[in-house]
N, C-alpha and C positions, 0 to 999 in steps of 0.2 A: 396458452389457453387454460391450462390446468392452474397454474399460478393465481387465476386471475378469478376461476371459478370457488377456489380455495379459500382465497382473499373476502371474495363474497359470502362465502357460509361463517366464514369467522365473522363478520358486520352483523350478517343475520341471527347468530348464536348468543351475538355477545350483547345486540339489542333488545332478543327476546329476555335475555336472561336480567337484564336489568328492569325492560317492564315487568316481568313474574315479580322480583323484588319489588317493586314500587306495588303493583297491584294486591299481593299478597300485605304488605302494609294496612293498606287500603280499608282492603276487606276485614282485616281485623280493627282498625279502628270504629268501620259501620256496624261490624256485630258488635263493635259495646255500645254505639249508639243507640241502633235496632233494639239492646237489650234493654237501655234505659227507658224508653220510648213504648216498648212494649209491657212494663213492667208501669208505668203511668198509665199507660191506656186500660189495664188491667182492673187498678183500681177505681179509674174514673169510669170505667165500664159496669163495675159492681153498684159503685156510689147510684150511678142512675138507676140501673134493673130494684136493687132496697127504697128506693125513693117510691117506686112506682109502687111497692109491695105496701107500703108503707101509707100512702097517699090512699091506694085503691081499696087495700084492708082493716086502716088503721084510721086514718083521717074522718071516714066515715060516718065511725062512732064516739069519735072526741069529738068529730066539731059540736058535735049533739051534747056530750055529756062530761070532757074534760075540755074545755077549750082551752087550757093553760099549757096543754101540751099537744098542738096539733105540728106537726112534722111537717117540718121545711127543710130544702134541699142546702140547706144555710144552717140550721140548727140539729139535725137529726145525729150528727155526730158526737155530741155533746150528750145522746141521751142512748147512745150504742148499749154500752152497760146496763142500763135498766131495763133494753128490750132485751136483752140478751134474758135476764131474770125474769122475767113476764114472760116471757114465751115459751123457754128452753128448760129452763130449771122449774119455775113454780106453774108452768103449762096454763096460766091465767088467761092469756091473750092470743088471741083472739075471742073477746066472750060471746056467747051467744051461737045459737045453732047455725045461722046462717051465713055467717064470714067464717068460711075455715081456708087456711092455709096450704098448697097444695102441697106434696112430698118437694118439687124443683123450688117452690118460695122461701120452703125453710130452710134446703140447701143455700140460697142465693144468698138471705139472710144473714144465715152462718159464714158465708164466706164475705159479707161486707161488713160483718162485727168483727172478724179475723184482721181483716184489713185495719182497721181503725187502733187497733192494737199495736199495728206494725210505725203508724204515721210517726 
């Protein structure tokens, strides 16, 4: 009986210890996925939040008076760098008293011009 119960915990030791092995694999290969995955949804989560900043604050007064440069979710990255200087550095844009920028827009902003440096 004891032989037999011994035999058993060896099966059971030797099974667990190989699923830990395979599992542990595992899970380290979905954290680099998870990481990739997460590290994309990141950016494409900013890309949308600047589009809207962008569309909502921006769009408003070019469609009016620059139409050469109204901001699409297709082109706005091409023109990161000049909002970056309009906004941040020469504090131009938003013009006018009544579109201002909240403290979270310009953060958001800043972190989707950040990105577009990384691409």
């Amino acid at each position: 009986m004891m032989v037999k119960l011994v035999n058993i915990l060896i099966v059971i030791i030797a099974t667990l210890s190989i699923n830990s092995t395979d599992t542990y694999e595992s899970i380290e290969a979905n954290k680099a996925l998870t990481e990739f995955y997460t590290s994309g949804y990141l950016i494409k989560y900013y890309d949308i939040k600047a589009f809207q900043i962008l569309d909502n604050k921006c769009n408003v007064c070019h469609r009016r008076r620059n139409k050469r440069r109204i901001f699409t979710i297709e082109n706005m990255n091409t023109y990161a760098n000049d909002i970056y200087k309009q906004v941040f550095v020469k504090k131009r844009m938003p013009r006018g008293e009544k579109i201002k920028l909240s403290p979270n827009e310009y953060q958001e902003l800043s972190i989707w011009i950040s990105s577009t440096k990384n691409k």
